[in-house]
N, C-alpha and C positions, 0 to 999 in steps of 0.2 A: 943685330938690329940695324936697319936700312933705312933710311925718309930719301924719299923719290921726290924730286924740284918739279916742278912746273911753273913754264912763262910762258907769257905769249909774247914779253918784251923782250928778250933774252935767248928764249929757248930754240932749242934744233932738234928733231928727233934721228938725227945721228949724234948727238951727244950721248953721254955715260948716265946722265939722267940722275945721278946720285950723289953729286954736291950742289951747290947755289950757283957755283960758276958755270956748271954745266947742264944746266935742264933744259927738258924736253919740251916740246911745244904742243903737243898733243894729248888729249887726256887717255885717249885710245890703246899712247903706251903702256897703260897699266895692265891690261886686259893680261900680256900673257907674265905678270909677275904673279909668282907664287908669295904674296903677301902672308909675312910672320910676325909674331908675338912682339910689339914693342919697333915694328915698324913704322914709317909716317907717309903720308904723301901732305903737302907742302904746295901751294900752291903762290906764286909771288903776287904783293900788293901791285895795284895797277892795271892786272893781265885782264884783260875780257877773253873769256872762254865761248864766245855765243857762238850756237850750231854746234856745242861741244854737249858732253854730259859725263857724269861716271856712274858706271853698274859697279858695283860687288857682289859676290856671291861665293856663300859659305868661308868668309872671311873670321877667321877668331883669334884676338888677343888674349891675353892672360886678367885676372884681377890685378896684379902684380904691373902689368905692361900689355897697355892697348893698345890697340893699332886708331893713331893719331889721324885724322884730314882736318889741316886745318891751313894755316897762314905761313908767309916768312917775308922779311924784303921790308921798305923803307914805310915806318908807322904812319909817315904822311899822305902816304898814297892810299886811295880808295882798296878796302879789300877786293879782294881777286873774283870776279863775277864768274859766275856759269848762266850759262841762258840755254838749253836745249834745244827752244823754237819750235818743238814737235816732234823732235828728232828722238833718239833713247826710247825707244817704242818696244812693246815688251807684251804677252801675254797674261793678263790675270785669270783667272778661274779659283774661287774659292772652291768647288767641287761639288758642292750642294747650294740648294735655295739657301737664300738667309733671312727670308723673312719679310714682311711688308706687303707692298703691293699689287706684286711682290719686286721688291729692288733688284736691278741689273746686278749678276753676278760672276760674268766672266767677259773679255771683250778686250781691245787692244789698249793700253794707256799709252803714253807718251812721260817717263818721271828725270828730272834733271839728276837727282843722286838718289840711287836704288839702293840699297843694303838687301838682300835676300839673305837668308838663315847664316845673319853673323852677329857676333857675340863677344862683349869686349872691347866697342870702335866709340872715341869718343870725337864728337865733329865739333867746330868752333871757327868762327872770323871767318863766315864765307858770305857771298852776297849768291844766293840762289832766283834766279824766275823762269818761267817758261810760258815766254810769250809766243803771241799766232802772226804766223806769216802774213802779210794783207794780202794774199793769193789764196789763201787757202780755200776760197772760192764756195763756204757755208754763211751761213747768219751767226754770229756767237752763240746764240739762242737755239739754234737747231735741235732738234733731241739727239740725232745723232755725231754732234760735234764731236771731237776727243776730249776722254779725259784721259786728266794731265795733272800732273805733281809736282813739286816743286822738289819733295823727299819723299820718300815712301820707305818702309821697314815693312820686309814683312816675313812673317813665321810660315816656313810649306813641310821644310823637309828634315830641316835640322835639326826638330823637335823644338826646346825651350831658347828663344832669342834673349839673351841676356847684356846687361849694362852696355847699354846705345844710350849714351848722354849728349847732348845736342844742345851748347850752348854762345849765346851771343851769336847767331846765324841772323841774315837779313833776307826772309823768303817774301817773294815780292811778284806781280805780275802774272800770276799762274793761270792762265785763260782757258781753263776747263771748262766740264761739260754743265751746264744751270740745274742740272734737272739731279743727274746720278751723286746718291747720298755716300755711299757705301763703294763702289771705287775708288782705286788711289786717285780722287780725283779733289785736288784741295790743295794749301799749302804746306802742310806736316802732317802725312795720315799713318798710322801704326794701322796693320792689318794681318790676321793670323786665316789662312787657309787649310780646307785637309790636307795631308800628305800626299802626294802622286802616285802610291800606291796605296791604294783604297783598302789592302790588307792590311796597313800598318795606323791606320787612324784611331786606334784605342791603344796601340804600342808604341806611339813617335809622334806623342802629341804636340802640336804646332800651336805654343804662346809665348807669352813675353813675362818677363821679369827682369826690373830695375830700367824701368825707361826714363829719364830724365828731359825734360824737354824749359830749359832756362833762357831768360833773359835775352828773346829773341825777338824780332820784328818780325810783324803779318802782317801785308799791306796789298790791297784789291788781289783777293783770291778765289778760285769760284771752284766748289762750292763750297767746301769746307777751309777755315780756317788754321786750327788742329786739330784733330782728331786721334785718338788713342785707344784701343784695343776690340775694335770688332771682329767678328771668327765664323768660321763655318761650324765653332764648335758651337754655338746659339741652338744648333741643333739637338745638341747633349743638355745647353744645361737650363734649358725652355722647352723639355720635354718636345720634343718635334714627333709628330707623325709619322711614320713610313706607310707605303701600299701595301697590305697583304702580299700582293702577286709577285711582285717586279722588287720589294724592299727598297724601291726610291724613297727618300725624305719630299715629304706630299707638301712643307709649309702653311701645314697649320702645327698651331702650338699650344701647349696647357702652360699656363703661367699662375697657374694653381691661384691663391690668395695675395699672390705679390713676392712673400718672404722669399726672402733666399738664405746660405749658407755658406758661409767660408768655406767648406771645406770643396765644394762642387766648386765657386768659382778658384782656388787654388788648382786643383786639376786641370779644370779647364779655360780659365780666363788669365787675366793680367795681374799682376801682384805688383806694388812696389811703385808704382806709376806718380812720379811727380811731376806739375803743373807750375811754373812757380815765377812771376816778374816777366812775361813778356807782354808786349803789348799788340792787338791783333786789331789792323781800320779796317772795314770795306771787305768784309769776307761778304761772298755771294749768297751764302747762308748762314748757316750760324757757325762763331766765331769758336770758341774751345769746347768740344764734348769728349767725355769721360764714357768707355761704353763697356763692361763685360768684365770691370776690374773688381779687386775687392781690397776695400779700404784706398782707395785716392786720395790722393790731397793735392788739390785747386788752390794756391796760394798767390794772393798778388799779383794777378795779371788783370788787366785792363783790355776792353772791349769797344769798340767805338765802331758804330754805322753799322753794326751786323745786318743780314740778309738784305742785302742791296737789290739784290734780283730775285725775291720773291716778293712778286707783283704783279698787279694785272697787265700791265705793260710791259714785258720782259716774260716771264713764265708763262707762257703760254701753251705751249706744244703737251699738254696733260695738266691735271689738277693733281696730280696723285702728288704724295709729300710737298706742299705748296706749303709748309710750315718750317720756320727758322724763329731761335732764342739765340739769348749772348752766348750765355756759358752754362752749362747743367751735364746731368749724367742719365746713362740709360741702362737699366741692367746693373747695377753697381748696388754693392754691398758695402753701407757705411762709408759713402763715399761726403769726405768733409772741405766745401768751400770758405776758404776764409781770406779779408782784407781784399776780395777781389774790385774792382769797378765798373759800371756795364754804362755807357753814353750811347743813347738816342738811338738804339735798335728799330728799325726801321720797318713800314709798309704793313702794321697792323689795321690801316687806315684803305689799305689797296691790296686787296687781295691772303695778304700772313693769317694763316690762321693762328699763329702765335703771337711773337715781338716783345715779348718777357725779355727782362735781363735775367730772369733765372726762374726752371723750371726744376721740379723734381719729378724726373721721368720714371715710371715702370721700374723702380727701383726699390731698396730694402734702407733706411737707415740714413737716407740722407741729410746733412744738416750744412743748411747756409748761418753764418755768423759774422760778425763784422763786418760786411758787405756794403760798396754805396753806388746807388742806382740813381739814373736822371734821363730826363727826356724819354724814358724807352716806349713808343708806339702804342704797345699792347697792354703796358703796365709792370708791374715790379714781380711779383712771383706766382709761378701756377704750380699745386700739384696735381699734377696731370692723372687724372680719372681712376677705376678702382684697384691696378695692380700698383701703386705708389704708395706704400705703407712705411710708417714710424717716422716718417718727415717732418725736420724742426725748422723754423726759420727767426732767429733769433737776436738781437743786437746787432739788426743792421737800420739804417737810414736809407731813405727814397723821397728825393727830393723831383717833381713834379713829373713822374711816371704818368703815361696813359689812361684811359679805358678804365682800367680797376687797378687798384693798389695788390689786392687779393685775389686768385683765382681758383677755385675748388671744383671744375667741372669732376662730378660723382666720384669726388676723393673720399674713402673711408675716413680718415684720421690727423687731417693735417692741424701741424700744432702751429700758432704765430703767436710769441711773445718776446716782450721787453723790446720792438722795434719806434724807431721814429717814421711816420710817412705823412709826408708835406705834401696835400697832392694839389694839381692842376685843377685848371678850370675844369676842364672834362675829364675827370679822374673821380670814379666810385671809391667809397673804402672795399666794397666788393667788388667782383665782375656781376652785376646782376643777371646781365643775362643768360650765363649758364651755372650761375652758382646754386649747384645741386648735388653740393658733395655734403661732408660733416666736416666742422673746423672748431679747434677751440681757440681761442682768440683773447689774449690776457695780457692785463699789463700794458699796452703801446701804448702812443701818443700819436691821435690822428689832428692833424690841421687841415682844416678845410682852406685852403690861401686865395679862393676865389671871390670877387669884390663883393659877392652877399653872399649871406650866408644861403643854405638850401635844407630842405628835408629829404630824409634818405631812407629807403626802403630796406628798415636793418635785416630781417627774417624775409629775404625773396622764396617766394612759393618752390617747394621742392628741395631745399633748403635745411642743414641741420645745425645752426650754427648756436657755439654756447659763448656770449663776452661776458668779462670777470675781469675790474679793476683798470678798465682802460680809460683814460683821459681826453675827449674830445673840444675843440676848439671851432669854431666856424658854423655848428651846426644848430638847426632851429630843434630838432628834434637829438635824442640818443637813443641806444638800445637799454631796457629793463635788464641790469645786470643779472636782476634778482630770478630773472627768466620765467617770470608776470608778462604774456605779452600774447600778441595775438597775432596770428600769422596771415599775412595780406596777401 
């Protein structure tokens, strides 16, 4: 077992590079070590690494003994920065569409620490960003800016990427591209590609298991925040299209009735993926999503100012995905948020098609619980339209959310019960205006907190809503529990 120094205070790259008195100054010199089992690289408090970056590639440690990046040198000094600047430039291509509008899927990024198919590396105590040059001679805003990562993990070749833990990291300043969802274009994004040989994409499957992502800072990142397990394999397990003629994948997809099944997403998606105590300001869009995993757990992180730049003033160069939430999941099976926090999600007022602190996307099984929400834009939770099925939202508080407390644009099934929601002046207990889904609605405690009370249009046209035992405060009118009522 080896740990590699790094200084920029200290170091020489004609040093041995292999104790604290003699490291290297360059992160470069890693490039031609053959990193093993229970290795470290080490990087010293104090050092700014900027213009620097580090790749790895097909890097693995053991269960036993990972291969370490993380800190050494005097607790007082600021941890050891890397800044890439734009530099660490890299080709992505997942290999097929993935979906959407269809979203950018291959194209140059720029990522301060790359991991490509390695397994077993646990990172800690780093300050990461990757700021834009003031030459770089675009608009931030551009469609075609770079995207750019602060970290990036992603699954091509090595088949299953395994325990990549990522904790107490400080990723900060990642000045990516506004618009591209789905590139490593964000502050922590997990990302699973086909393999490079298009023969082996049903024999050398590229995901992830046991990703850890802890008690880390997210601070002005564009576009994403974190992000964890999207894939070219969406292809496989959202039924994709291919052409008769050519067998390209056409991106279109059957997403049947919504359900999904463990055992499709364990082939093909993310397993194991914990979320848990960081906190995420100022992501350019939305701040933590969960995409393609089965069974997640979102625990204890906090959200503040999400989608800063989706807005009519900023977003500009297309409408396409002009929508950003705090924290929710897409594609995920049983995916369970709990004690999370979502503050003042932004710009459902200019342009967001969303601004929820929490959505249940296109998903099977998801359940928010203990959860507390305030200020957020858009409102407190959506589940989002008719492939979003078995979704509970349950023993959480929303203290003066937006727009609607509720949102049920043509959700088959969404359950809300046992919640508090304290709403704002301009806060429905529904979103009226598109709520045209089915919701059963039991048990909460609504406060109307605005200085008179109002009547409210419980059954909006188009509508299937059942309340049973709910407690309301503020209001001139309530809805007939007994579901005696007549629809306006």
């Amino acid at each position: 077992m080896t740990t590699y120094y790094f200084s920029t205070l200290h170091g020489n790259d004609s040093s041995a590079g292999t104790h604290h008195d003699t490291p290297w100054s360059s992160l470069s010199q890693i490039t031609g070590v053959s990193l093993q089992p229970g290795d470290a690289i080490l990087l010293e408090r104090g050092s700014d690494f900027t213009g620097q970056f580090l790749h790895l590639s097909g890097v693995a440690g053991t269960s036993d003994t990972p291969v370490i990046i993380s800190e050494y040198g005097d607790p007082d000094l600021p941890l050891p920065r890397i800044d890439a600047r734009g530099d660490g430039i890299w080709f992505e291509n997942y290999g097929a569409p993935i979906g959407g509008a269809p979203h950018k899927y291959c194209g140059n990024v720029s990522t301060t620490l790359l991991l490509k198919d390695c397994s077993y590396i646990e990172i800690s105590l780093l300050d990461i960003a990757n700021s834009c040059e003031p030459t770089d001679g675009r608009p931030y805003n551009a469609i075609e800016a770079m995207d750019r990562t602060g970290i990036a993990l992603i699954a091509q070749d090595g088949g299953t990427m395994r325990h990549v833990h990522i904790d107490r990291v400080h990723v900060h300043d990642v000045e990516g591209n506004v618009y591209n969802k789905h590139m490593a274009n964000g502050g922590i994004y997990a990302i699973a590609h086909f393999p490079s040989d298009p023969d082996t994409v049903l024999t050398n499957i590229a995901r992830f298991d046991d990703i850890r992502i802890t008690h880390c800072t997210v601070q002005r990142t564009r576009r994403w925040g974190i992000a964890v397990g999207y894939t070219a394999y969406l292809n496989y397990i959202d039924h994709g299209e291919r052409d008769a003629a050519t067998s390209q994948w056409t991106n279109v997809f059957d997403y049947g009735d919504g359900r999904m099944d463990h055992e499709t997403l364990q082939t093909y998606g993310a397993t194991n993926v914990r979320i848990e105590e960081n906190v995420v300001e100022d992501a350019g869009g939305d701040a933590i999503t969960v995409m393609y995993c089965d069974t997640p757990y979102i625990r204890a992180n906090v959200s503040r100012r999400a989608a800063r730049d989706i807005c009519d003033t900023v977003y500009t160069a297309t409408q396409n995905d002009k929508v950003a939430a705090a924290i929710w999941p897409w594609r995920c099976k049983d995916a369970l948020f709990e004690y999370n926090e979502a503050y003042d999600t932004l710009n459902a007022d200019c342009g967001n098609g969303d601004g929820q602190a929490w959505d249940a996307d296109f998903g099977d099984g998801t359940v928010y619980r203990y959860n507390y929400s305030s200020g957020n834009s858009g409102g407190t939770v959506m589940f989002c339209n008719e492939k979003a099925v078995n979704s509970q939202f349950y023993h959480n508080v929303a203290y003066h959310d937006h727009v609607g407390a509720i949102d049920i644009p043509r959700n088959p099934d969404a359950y809300v019960h046992h919640n508090v929601f304290i709403l704002a002046d301009d806060c429905e207990p529904l979103r009226t205006h598109r709520a045209d889904g089915v919701a059963r609605i039991e048990e909460n405690i609504f406060v109307n907190d605005a200085r008179m009370p109002y009547d409210y249009l419980w059954h909006p046209d188009g509508s299937d809503i059942t309340w049973s035992r709910n407690r309301f405060q503020g209001f001139i009118s309530k809805p007939d529990e007994e579901g005696n009522y007549e629809r306006r």
